[in-house]
N, C-alpha and C positions, 0 to 999 in steps of 0.2 A: 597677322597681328605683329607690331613692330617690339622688339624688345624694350622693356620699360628701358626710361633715362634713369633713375635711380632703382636699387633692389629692392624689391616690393616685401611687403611686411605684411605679417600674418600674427594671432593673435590667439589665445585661448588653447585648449588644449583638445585635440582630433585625435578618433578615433578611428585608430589604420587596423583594416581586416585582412587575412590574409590566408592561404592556402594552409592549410597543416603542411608541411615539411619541407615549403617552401618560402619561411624565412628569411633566408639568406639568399635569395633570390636576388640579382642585378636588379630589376624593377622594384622591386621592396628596399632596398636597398637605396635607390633613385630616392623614391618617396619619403622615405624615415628622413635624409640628408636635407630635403626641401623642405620640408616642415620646420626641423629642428634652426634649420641654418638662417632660416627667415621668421624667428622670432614664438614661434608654435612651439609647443610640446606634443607629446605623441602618447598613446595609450595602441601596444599591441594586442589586438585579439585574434588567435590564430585557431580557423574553423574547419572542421571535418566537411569536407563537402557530400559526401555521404550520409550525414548525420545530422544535416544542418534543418531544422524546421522550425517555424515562424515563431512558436509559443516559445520554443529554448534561445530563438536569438533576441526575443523583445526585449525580457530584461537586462540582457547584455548590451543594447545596445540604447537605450531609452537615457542611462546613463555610464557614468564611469566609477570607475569602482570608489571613488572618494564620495557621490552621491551625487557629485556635478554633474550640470548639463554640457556635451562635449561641444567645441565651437563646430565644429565638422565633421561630416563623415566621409573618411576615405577606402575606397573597398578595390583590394587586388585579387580579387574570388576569382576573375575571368583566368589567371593564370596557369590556373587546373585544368588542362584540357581532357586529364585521363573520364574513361566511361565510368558512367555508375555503374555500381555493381548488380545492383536489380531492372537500371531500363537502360541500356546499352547505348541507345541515341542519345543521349542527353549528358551531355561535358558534366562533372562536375563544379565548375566555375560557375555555369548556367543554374543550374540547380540551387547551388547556395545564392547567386544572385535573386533566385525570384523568392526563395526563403527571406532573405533580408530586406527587399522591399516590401513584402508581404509583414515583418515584423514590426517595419517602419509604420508601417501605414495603420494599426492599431493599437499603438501608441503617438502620445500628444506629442504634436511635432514637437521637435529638437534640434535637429543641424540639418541642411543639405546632404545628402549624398552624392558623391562624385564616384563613379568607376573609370577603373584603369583597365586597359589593356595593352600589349604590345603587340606590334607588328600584324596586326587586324584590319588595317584601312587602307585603301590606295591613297594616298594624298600625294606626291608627285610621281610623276612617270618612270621613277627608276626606281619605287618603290618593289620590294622582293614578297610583299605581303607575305611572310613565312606558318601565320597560323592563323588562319582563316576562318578556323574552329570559335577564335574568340570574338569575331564579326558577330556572333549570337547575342550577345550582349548590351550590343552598340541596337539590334533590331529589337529586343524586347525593351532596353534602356528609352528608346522614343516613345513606346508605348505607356512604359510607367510616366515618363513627363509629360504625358496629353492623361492620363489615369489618375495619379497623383500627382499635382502640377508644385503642390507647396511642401512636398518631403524630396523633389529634387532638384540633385545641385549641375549635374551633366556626365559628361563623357570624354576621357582624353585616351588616346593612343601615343604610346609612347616608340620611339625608334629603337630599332634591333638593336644600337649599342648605345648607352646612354654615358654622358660625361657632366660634367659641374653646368652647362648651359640647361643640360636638360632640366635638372632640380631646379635651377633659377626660372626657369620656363614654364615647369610643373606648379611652384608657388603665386607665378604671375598671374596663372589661369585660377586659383584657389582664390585669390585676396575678393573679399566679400563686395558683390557692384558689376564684379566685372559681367558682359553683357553677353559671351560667348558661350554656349553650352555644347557644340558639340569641334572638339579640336586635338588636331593632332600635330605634335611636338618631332621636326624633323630638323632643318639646320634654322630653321624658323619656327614661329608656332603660325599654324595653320588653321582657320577658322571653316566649317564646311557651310556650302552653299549648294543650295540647286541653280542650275541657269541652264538658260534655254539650247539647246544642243546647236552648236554652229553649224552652215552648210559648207562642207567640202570646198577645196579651189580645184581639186584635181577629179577627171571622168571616173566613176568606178570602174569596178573588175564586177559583172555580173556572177553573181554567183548561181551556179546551178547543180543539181545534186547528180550523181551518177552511184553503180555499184547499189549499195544497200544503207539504207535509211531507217536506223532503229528510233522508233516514237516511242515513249513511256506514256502509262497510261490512251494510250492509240484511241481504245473504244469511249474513251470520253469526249464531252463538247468541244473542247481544247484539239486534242489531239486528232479529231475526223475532220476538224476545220483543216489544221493543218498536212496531211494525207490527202485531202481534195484538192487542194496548192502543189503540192510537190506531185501529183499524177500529173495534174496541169502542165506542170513547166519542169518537169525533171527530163534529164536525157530517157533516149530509149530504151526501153528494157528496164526500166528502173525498178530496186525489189522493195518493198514498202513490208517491215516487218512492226507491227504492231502487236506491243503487250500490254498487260494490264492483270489485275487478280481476277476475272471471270475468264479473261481469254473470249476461244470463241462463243462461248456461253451469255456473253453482254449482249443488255437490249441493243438492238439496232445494229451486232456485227457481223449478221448474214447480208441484210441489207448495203453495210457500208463495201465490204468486200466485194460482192456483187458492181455496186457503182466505181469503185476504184480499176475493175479489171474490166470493166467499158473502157475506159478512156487507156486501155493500155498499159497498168501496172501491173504486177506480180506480186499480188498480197500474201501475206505471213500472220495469222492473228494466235497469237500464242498467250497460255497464261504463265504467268509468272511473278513472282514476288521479289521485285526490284529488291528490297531489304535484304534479302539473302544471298549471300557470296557466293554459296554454292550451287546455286540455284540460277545465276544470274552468268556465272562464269558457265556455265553447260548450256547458255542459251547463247551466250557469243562464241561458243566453239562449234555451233550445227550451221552457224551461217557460214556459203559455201565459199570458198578460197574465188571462184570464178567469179563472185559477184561480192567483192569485200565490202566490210561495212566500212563508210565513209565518213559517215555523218551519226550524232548521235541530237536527238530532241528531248530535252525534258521538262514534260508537262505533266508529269501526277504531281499528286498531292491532295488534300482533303481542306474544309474550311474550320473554321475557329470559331464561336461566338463565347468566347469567357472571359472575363475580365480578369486582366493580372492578382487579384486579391484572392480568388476564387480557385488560383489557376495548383493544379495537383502532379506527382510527377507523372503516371499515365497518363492525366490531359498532356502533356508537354510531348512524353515520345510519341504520343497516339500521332500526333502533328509534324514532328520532327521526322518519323521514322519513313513515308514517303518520300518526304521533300528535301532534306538537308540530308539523311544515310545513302540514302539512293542516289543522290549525284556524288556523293561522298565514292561510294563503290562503281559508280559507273567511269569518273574520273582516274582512281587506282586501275583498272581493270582494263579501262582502254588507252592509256596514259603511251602505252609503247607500238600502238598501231597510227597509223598513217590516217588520220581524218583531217577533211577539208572542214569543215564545221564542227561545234559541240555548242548546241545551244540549251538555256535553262530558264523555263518560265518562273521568272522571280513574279515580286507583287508589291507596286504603290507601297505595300504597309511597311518594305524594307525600307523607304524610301524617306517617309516623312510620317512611318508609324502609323498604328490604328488600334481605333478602342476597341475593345475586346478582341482583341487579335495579337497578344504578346509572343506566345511559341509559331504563331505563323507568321511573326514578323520577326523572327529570330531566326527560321529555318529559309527565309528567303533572303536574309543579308548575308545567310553563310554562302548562297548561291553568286552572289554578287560580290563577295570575296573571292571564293571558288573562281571565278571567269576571273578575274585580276590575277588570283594566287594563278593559275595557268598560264596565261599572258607573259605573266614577269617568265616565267621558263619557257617560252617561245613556243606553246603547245597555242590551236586555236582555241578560242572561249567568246561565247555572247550570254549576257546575263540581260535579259529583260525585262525591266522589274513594270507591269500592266494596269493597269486600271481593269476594273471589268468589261468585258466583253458585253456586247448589248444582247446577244443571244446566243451565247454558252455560259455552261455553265449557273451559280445561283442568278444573275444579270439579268438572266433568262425570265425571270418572274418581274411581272410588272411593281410588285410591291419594293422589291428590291431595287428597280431601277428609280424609285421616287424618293429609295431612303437616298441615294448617291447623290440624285438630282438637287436634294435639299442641303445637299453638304457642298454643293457646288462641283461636284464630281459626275459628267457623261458618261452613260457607258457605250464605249467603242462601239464604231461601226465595225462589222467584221470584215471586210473589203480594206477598209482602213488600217485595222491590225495586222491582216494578212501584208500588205503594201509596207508596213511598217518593218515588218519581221525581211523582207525581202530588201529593202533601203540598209538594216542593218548589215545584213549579211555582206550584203556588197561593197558596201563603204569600211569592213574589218572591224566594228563597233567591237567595244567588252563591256561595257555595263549603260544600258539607257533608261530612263525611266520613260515610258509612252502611256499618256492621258491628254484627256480634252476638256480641260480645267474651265471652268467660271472663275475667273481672277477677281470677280464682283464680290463672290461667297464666299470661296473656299479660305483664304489666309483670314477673314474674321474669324468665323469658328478653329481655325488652327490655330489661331492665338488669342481664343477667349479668355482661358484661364491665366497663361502665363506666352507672355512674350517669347517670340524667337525670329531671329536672323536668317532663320534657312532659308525663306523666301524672296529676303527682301533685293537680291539680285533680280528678279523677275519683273515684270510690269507689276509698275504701283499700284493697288489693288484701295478702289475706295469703300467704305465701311458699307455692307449691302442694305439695302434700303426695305421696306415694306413692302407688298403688291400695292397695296392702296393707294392712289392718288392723297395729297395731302388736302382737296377737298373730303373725301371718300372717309379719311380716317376723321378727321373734323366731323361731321356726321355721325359716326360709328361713335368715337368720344361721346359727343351732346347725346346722343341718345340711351347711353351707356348712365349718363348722369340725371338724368332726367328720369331712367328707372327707379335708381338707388335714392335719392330724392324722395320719391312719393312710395320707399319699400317700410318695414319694418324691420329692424335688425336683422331677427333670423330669415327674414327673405333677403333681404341686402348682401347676406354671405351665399344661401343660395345661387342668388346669378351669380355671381364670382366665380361661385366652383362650377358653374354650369358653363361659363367664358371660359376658365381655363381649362376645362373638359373635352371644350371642344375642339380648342386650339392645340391643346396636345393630342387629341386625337385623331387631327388631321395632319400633324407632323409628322407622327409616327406610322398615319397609312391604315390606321384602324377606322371602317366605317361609322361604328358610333361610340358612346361616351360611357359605353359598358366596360371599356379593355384600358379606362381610366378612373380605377378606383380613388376617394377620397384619400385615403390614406396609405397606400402606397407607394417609396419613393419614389419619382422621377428617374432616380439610376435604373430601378429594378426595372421601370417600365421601360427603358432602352435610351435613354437622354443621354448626349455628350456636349462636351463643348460644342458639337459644330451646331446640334439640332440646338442646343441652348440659348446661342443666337439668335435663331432665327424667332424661336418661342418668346423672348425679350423683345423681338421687333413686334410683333404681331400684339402683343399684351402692350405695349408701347403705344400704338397705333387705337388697341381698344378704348386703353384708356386717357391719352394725353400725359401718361406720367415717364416721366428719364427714366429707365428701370436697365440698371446694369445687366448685360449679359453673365453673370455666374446669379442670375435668380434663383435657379432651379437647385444650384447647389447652397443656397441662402439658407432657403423655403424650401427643405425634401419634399415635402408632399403635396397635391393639391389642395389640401384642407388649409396647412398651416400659410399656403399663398393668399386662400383669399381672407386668412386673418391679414395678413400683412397690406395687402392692396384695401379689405375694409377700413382698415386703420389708415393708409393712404389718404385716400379717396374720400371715404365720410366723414370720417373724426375726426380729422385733421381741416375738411371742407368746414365741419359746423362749427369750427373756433374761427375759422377765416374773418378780419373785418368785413369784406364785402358780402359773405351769407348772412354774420350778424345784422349789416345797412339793411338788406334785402326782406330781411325777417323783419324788421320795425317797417316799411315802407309798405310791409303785406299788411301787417297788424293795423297800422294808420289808417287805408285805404278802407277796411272794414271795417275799422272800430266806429263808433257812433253813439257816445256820450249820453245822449238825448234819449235812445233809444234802449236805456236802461231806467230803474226808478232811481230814487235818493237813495235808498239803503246801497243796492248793490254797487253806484256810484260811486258810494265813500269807498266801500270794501275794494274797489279796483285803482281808483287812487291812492286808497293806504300800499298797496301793493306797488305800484308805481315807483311809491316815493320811496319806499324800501329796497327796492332795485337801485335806482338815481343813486342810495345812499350805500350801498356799496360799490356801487361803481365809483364814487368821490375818495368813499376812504380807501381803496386799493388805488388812488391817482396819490392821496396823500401819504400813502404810503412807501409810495415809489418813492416820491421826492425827497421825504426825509431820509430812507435809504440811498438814494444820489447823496443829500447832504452830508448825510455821516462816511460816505466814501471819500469824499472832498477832502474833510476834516482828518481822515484817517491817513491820506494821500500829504496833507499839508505840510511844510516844513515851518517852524520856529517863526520865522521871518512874517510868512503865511498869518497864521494867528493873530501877531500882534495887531496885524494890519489890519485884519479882522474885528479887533478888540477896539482897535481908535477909530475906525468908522461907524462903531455903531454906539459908541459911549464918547465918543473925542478925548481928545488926548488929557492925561493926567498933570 
């Protein structure tokens, strides 16, 4: 992003959040000057992140203490990197972040939220990424913008030393319009982008493992994938130490052990509690001086399904404490030995974010800092952030692979992963995102609700279309009308909800229109942006009408939809002039003068004429109401001219 030509100007008065006793912080300090100096005032609110919970920050932040609504919200919460005091994984920064949005989000919107960070993101190559810890923020931060898309404002990273360009840089990103939501402020400001991974000009260096290969979580999908690769193609005598919290006690690790020491390795399946320091440290001192550990893989972790509003601090470390402590400690612990590899299964959701997946998309952007934060200090690191796997793991289940399929997301082939991870290796990668995107689907649903840039470096992606042929929906239309037509009101809302029942019932993978109550939201029953879309095309296609993709968040429930499409579709059809043409043309056709006596004759012409004559006086009504508009609109001049044309002149 080029530096404005003029200094950009800000307005109204924002309210800056910030750590308790970090105040006087350089980055708080950045912030207050960029406001103040561009036109803004500032309202400080400084929060315990310990203490911070959605009900105690709402009215603080809904408004300002004078009763105003603040133009903005600015939040330095990520700053805090110490632990909480009751769930040890979890930053304090992170924690008041997901308080605050949580606060934001039930109360009536008010300003944008913007979070700061420093020194959280790789954005050039000589970056030092010094605190990795606050990359948490930047991954749940994408979640609430696909979550709540209208309470935010974005995400800036600020550089290790900030000076008078930074604040002028910090305010250019703030001024209301601009289009950039996620950006980091280095001798430039910097706007992030996905783009497609280039291919090398120079031969690799094959990488291949020797000595001892520690897998985390071993006995899961993930990791026996990985374990049957490295037996394959590791040097000889390779030692394959796989852990996990059952150890040899997991389903399927007599078996996998067994298959591993076919082909020639020397397997290890040990239990162990990555989380634990002490636990973790006595498991890297048994491994034997003759067969050192080389290489470290890490693949645990657990899944998510909760939506940011929802989300508690046990939800948060429950997710955090495999995936983002554990390479946390594996990182410190092995930091001074000699490994050719350290690789860490990130995921997609660090990447471009997921719904209901905020604390596991927080705990795997710390991963893809982590490999960065290593990198910049010349230690090895691959951070590969996955799509799913087509058979590990949840991917595994057909119903699962059909929600992905309709977000426009494949799930890997495993041969392709494995091929992936081994491409990495070789070519010295630090952070890739590997998926096998539908570019047809996936960027409409990522930017149903609210616009963004992150993709638009990628293939142009055009708006995804219906399955139907546009004869097929033509068809499904007319005969959709043709019901409603010859229904009765309360049948007419029936089909409706009986169409949208189905259609969502099929989106979501459920075999019938049981696990789609009338009156339950759409959120509850699993609907996001991306499925949103697709539910919009399909309803689109039923019925012939333009129906924006945020329907479903219009319309929460299936009941209040088919209020909204009856009113569409039928009430809106029987005021149409051409249903009214069509209704006289029917009544014409049958009617038969002749074929009544003289009484009931008069009685159907008195009727008639009584019709005709409101239809005349609502025409003569109109007119006079134009006239008197005329009159109202006239000037001086107007009148007179008025007056000598219709009396001539005096």
């Amino acid at each position: 992003m080029p530096d404005p030509a003029t200094a950009p100007t800000l307005s109204g008065t924002w309210l800056l959040l910030v750590p308790s006793g970090l105040e006087e912080h350089p980055a708080v300090r950045a912030a207050v000057r960029a406001l103040d100096a561009h036109g803004a005032a500032h309202e400080l609110l400084s929060v315990d992140g310990a203490d911070a919970r959605r009900d105690g920050l709402a009215p603080l932040v809904s408004h300002l203490p004078d009763g105003s609504t603040p133009e903005g919200i600015l939040s330095l919460l990520a700053l805090d990197q110490t632990p909480h005091p009751d769930h040890s994984a979890v930053p304090l920064g992170l924690a008041a972040t997901a308080a605050l949005v949580q606060a934001l989000s039930q109360t009536a919107p008010v300003a944008p939220l913007w979070c700061v960070t420093q020194g959280a993101v790789a954005a050039v190559a000589t970056d030092p990424l010094p605190h990795p810890h606050q990359a948490q923020i930047w991954g749940m931060g994408r979640v609430a913008a696909l979550e709540h898309p209208h309470l935010w404002g974005g995400l800036i990273d600020l550089p290790t030393v900030v000076d008078a360009r930074t604040t002028a840089r910090i305010a250019s990103v703030l001024v209301p319009g601009q289009p950039e939501d996620q950006v980091a402020i280095r001798s430039t400001t910097l706007a992030r982008r996905l783009e497609r991974a280039a291919c090398p000009d120079s031969a690799p260096t094959a990488w291949r493992p020797t000595g001892t290969t520690l897998i985390t979580g071993g006995t899961g999908a993930l990791g026996a994938h990985v374990a049957r690769w490295l037996a394959h193609h590791g040097a000889p005598h390779l030692h394959l130490h796989l852990i996990s919290r059952s150890g040899p006690d997991a389903p399927g690790a007599t078996q996998l052990t067994q298959e591993l020491t076919t082909l020639g390795t020397t397997v290890t399946i040990t239990a162990c509690d990555v989380t634990d320091r002490t636990a973790l440290q006595h498991l890297l001192d048994t491994i034997p001086a003759e067969h050192p550990l080389t290489t470290v893989i890490h693949t645990a972790g657990i899944a998510e399904n909760t939506p940011l509003a929802e989300l508690d601090l046990p939800g948060i470390e429950a997710v955090l404490r495999p995936k983002a402590l554990a390479a946390a400690l594996l990182h410190e612990l092995t930091e001074g030995l000699d490994l050719s590899a350290f690789v860490l299964f990130s995921s997609g959701a660090a990447a471009w974010g997921g719904s209901r997946q905020p604390s596991y998309a927080a705990a795997n952007a710390y991963l893809d800092a982590l490999a960065e934060h290593r990198r910049a200090r010349g230690l090895p690191a691959t951070s590969l952030a996955w799509a799913p796997w087509s058979d590990a793991g949840m991917a595994a289940d057909e119903a699962v692979v059909e929600y992905y399929r309709r977000r426009g997301m494949r799930p890997l082939d495993t041969d392709l992963a494995i091929a992936s991870l081994q491409h990495s290796l070789d070519h010295g990668d630090t952070t890739v995102t590997i998926a096998d995107i539908d570019w047809e689907r996936f960027p409409a649903g990522f930017t149903a609700q609210r616009p963004s840039p992150l993709l638009s470096d990628l293939a142009a992606a055009a708006s995804p279309g219906v399955d139907a042929t546009p004869d097929d929906a033509a068809a499904v239309n007319g005969s959709l009308q043709r019901q409603l037509a010859t229904s009765t009101p309360t049948q007419q809302h029936q089909l409706l909800l009986h169409h949208i029942q189905t259609h969502a019932a099929a989106i979501l993978g459920h075999p019938t229109i049981d696990a789609v109550p009338p009156t339950q939201p759409f959120q509850e029953l699993g609907f996001d942006s991306l499925t949103a879309v697709e539910f919009g095309h399909r309803l689109s296609a039923a019925t012939g009408l333009d129906l924006p993709p945020t329907l479903v968040f219009d319309h929460p429930t299936p009941k209040e939809l088919a209020d909204f499409l009856r009113e569409r579709l039928v009430e809106g059809e029987l005021t149409s002039e051409g249903h009214l043409l069509s209704e006289l043309d029917r009544w014409d056709a049958v009617s038969a003068p002749s074929a009544v006596d003289e009484a009931a004759r008069r009685r159907i012409t008195g009727r008639l004429r009584l019709l005709l004559a409101k239809w005349n006086d609502t025409e003569r009504k109109t007119e006079r109401s134009a006239a008197h508009s005329e009159l109202e609109t006239a000037t001086a001049e107007d009148i007179f001219d008025l007056i000598s044309d219709e009396f001539g002149k005096s």
